[in-house]
N, C-alpha and C positions, 0 to 999 in steps of 0.2 A: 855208150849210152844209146838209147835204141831211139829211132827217130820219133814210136809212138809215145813216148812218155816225154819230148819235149815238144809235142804237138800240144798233148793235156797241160804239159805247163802254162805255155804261153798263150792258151785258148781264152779267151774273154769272159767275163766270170757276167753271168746272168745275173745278180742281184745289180750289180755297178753300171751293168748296163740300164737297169730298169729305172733304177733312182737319177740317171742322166735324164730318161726319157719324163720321169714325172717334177722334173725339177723347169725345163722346159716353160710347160703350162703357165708356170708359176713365175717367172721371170716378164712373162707377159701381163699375168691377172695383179700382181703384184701393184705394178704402178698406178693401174686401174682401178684399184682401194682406194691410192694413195689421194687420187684425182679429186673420187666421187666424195671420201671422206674429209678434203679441204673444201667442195662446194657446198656441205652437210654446216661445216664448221662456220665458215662465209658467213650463209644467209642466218644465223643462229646467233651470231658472234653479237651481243649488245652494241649498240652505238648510242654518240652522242646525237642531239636533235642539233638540226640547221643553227648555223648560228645566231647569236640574237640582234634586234634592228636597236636603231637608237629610240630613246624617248620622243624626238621629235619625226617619228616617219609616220605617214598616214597610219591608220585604223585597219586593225590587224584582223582578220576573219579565223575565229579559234573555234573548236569546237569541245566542248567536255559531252563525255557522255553521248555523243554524238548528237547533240544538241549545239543548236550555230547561236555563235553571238561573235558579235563587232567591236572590238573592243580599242581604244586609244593607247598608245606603248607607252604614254605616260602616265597613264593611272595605273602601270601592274608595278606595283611595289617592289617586286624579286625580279631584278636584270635578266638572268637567264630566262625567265619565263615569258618574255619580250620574242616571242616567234610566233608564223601562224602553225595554223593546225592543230593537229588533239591535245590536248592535256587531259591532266590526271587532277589538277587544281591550279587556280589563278589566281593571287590578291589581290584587290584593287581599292584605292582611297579616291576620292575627288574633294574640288571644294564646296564647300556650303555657302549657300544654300544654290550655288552658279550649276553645280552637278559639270564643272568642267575642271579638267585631269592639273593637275600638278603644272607649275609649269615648266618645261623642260631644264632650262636655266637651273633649277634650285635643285632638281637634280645632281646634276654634275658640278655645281661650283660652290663655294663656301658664301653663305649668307653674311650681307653686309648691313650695315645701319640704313641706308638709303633704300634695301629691298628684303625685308624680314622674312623670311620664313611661315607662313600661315601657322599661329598655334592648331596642336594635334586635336582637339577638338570643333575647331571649327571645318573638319573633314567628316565624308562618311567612310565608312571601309566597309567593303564588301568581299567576300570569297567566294568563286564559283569551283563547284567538286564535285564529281562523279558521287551521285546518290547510294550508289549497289544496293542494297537491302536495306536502306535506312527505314522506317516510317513515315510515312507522309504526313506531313505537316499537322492536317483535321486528324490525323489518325493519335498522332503523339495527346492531342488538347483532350480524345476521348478515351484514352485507353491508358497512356503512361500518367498524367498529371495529376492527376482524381485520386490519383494512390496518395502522393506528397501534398496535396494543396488542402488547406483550412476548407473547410462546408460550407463557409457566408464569405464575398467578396466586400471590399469598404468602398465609397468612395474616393475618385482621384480626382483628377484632373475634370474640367468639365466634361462630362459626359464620359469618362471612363469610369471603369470598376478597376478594383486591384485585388486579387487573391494572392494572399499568401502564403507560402510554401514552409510545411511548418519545421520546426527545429530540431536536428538528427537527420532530417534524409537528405538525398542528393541534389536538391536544390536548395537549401537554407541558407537564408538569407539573399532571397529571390523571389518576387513577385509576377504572375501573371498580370499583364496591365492588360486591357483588350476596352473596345466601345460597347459600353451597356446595353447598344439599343442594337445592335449586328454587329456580335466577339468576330465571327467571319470576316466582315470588313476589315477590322484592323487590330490584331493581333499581335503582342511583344510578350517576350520572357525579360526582365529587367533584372540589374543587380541593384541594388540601395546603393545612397549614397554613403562611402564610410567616412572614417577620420581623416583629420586634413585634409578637408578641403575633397577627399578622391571620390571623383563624380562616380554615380552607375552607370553601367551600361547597359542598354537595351539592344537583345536581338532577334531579331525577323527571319523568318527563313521562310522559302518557297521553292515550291516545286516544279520547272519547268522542263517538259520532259524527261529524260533521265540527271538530269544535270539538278544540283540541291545549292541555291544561291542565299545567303546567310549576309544579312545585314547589319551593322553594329555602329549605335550612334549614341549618344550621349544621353543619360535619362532626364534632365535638366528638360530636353527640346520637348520633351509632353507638353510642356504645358502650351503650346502648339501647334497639337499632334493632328487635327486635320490640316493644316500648311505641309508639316511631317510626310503624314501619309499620300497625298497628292506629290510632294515631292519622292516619295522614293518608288510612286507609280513611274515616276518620269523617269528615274534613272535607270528602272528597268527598262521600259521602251526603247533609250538611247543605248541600252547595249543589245538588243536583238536586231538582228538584218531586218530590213523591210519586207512586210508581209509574213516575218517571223512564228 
């Protein structure tokens, strides 16, 4: 056997060599995916929000909408939502007509004879939520409600009107209640009161920067409604920061 044909044998084959040389690169850039694509994942990866405070910790600085308010951890009705910082939406009750939160206590422990529970209406509840493209308030009274509402308002309460929302559309059995003499001033969409005894509810909503805070209090408290509406000027105040 001639030496030049076991030179050609055992010569090193150019493809195997090539695929060692581009496999190389790749051993290296390899990891460096691997890296860049868990930092990708990390910052992406959903999380939970800070955990939540107890009902009795001081007054929590939240923002929805990126609008600031102060709020007390015993008036947000949902545990979890008991954190500062953004949200997406808040519940909040207080008591009437004090406009002070819950008290912690009845939170957490079962109601006894010697310290009852406030019945559910003698609260107000409030929601604060991210507006996004809602309508604004004046906007809804001039453009959405004129569709559904009656042509002549009746008399309410002293010095309200009440228009009612007629029967088949998406308010029925629903009244605008507003002040005769400035609807601007003071403004509710109401439910009637039904069978058994089941009160309506009246709610208010505003617009405070992007943030849309919705108010819901019993329709009974009309007949009231300026003590009403001075009170629920106040309890917006006491949830905006100072100089808000």
């Amino acid at each position: 056997m001639s030496t030049a044909y076991l030179h050609h044998r055992h010569a090193p084959r150019p493809r195997r060599q090539h695929s060692r040389l581009l496999a190389r690169p790749l051993t290296v850039i390899g990891p460096l995916v691997a890296v860049a694509l868990g930092f990708v994942v990390y910052v992406l990866w959903p999380r939970w929000p800070g955990a939540a405070v107890g009902p009795d910790a001081p007054t929590l600085p939240i923002t929805i909408g990126g609008t600031a308010f102060n709020v007390p951890p015993a008036a947000i009705r949902v545990p979890m939502q008991r954190r500062p910082g953004a949200h997406e939406r808040v519940d909040l009750n207080f008591i009437w007509p004090s406009l002070q939160p819950p008290d912690p206590a009845t939170l957490t422990s079962t109601p006894t004879k010697a310290k009852p529970r406030p019945r559910p209406f003698e609260r107000v509840f409030a929601t604060l939520a991210v507006a996004r493209d809602s309508l604004l308030p004046e906007e809804r009274v001039k453009t959405i409600y004129p569709r559904y509402a009656e042509t002549e308002p009746v008399a309410g309460p002293e010095g309200l009107a009440v228009l009612p929302f007629r029967q088949g559309t998406p308010y029925q059995g629903e009244d605008l209640v507003y002040d005769a003499t400035t609807p601007s001033q003071f403004l509710v969409r109401c439910s009637r009161n039904g069978a058994a005894a089941t009160p309506g509810i009246c709610l208010q909503v505003r617009r405070i920067g992007e943030a849309e805070v919705t108010i819901r209090f019993p329709r009974d408290w009309l007949e009231d409604w300026r003590a009403v509406a001075g009170n629920l000027d106040r309890l917006i105040e006491k949830l905006r920061p100072p100089g808000g």
